[in-house]
TORDREN-647318 format. One record per residue (C-alpha): residue number from 0; residue in one letter; chain; x negated, y negated, z negated. Coordinates in pm, 1 decimal, always signed. Example, Ala and Ser with C-alpha at 12.3 -4.5 7.8 and 13.67 -1.06 7.14 Angstrom:
[node 0; "A"; "A"; [-1230.0; +450.0; -780.0]]
[node 1; "S"; "A"; [-1367.0; +106.0; -714.0]]
END
This chain:
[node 0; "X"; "A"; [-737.3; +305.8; -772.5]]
[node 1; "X"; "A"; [-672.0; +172.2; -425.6]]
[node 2; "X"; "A"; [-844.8; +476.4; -300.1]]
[node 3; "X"; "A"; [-597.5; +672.6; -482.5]]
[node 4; "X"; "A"; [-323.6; +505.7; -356.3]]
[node 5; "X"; "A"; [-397.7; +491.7; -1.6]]
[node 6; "X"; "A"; [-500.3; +829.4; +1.7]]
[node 7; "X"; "A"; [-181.8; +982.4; -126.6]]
[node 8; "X"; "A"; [+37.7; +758.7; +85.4]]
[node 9; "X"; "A"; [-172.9; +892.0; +372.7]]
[node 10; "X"; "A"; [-265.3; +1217.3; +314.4]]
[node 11; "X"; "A"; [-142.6; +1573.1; +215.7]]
[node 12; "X"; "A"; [-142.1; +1757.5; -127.9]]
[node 13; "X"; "A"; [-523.4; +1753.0; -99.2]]
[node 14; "X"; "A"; [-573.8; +1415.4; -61.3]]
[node 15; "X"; "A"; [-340.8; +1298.8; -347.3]]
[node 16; "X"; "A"; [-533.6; +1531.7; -542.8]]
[node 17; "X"; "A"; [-873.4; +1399.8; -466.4]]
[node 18; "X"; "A"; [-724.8; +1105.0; -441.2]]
[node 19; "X"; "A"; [-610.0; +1122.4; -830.0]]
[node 20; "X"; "A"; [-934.4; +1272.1; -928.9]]
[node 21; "X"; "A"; [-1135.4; +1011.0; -754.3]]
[node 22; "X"; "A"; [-935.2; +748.7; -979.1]]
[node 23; "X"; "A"; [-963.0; +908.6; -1304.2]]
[node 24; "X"; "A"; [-1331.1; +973.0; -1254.7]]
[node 25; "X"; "A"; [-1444.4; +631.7; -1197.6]]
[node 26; "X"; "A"; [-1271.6; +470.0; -1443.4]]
[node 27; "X"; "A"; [-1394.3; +766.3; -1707.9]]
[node 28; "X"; "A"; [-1748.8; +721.7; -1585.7]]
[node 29; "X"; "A"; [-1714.8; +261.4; -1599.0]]
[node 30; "X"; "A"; [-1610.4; +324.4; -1927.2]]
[node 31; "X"; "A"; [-1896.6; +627.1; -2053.4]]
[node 32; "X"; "A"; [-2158.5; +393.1; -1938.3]]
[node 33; "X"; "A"; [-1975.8; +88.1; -2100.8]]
[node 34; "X"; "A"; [-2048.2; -139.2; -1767.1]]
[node 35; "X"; "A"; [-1663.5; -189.3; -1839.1]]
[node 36; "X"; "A"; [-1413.0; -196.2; -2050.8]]
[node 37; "X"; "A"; [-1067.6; -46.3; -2072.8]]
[node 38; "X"; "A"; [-923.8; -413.9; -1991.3]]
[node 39; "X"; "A"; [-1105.4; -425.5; -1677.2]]
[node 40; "X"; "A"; [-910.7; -125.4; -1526.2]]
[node 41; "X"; "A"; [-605.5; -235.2; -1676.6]]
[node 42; "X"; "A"; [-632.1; -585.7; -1533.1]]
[node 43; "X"; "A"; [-744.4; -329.1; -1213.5]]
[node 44; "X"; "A"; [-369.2; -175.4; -1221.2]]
[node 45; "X"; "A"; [-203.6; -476.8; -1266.0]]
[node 46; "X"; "A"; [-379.8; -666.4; -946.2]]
[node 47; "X"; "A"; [-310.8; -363.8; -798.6]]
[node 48; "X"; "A"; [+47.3; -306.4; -866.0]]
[node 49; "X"; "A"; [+47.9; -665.1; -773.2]]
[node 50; "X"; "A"; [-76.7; -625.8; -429.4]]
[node 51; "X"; "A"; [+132.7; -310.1; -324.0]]
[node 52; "X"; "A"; [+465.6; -498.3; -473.0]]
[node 53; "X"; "A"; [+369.7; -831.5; -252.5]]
[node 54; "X"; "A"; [+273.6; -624.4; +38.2]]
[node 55; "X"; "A"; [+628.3; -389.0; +9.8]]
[node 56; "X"; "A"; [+821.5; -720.6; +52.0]]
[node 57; "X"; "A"; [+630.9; -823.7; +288.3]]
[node 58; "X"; "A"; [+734.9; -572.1; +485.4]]
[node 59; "X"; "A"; [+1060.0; -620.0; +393.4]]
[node 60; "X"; "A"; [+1041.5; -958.6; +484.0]]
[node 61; "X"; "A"; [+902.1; -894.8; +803.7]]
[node 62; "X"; "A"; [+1205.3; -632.1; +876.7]]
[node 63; "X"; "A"; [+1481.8; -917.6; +800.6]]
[node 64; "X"; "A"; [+1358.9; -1163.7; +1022.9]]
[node 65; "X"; "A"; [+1299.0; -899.0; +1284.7]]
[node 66; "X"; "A"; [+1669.5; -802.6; +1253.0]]
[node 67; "X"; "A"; [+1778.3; -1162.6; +1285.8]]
[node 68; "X"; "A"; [+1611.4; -1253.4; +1583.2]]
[node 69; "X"; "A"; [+1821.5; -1280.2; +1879.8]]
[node 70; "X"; "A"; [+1915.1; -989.0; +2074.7]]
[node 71; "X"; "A"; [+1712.5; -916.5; +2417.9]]
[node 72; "X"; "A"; [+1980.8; -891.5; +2683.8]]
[node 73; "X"; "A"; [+1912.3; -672.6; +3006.2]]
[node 74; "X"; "A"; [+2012.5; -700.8; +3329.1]]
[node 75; "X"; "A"; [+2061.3; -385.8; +3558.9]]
[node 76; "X"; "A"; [+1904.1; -382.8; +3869.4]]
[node 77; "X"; "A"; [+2129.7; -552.9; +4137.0]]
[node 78; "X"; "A"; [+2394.8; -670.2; +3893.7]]
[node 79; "X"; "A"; [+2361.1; -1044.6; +3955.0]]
[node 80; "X"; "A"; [+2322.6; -931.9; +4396.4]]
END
């Protein structure tokens, strides 16, 4: 799923669509061969959806404290002659 994700955040309309089909594959063929269960990729999504909402407001932390840092003040060239 993380495939998926990154690949249509990063890609075209081919890439989502691989990207999709990648997903959707694996977890059909984990579940065919019963080395999983359903739970596992649901628990899957949920760490997932985790991780992308903790790493958005990161980002958004990140941006605040950017914007509240102190202003860089420049000096032209022979102003303080």
């Amino acid at each position: 799923m993380l495939i998926a994700l990154a690949m249509c955040r990063c890609g075209g309309r081919i890439a989502t669509t691989v990207g999709i089909t990648h997903a959707v594959l694996t977890v059909t063929v984990v579940v065919l061969t019963a080395n999983h269960y359903w739970l596992d990729a649901a628990t899957a999504a949920v760490v997932l959806a985790f991780a992308v909402s903790t790493e958005r407001a990161a980002v958004g932390i990140a941006a605040a404290l950017r914007a509240r840092a102190a202003p860089v003040v420049q000096i032209q060239q022979g102003a303080l002659s």
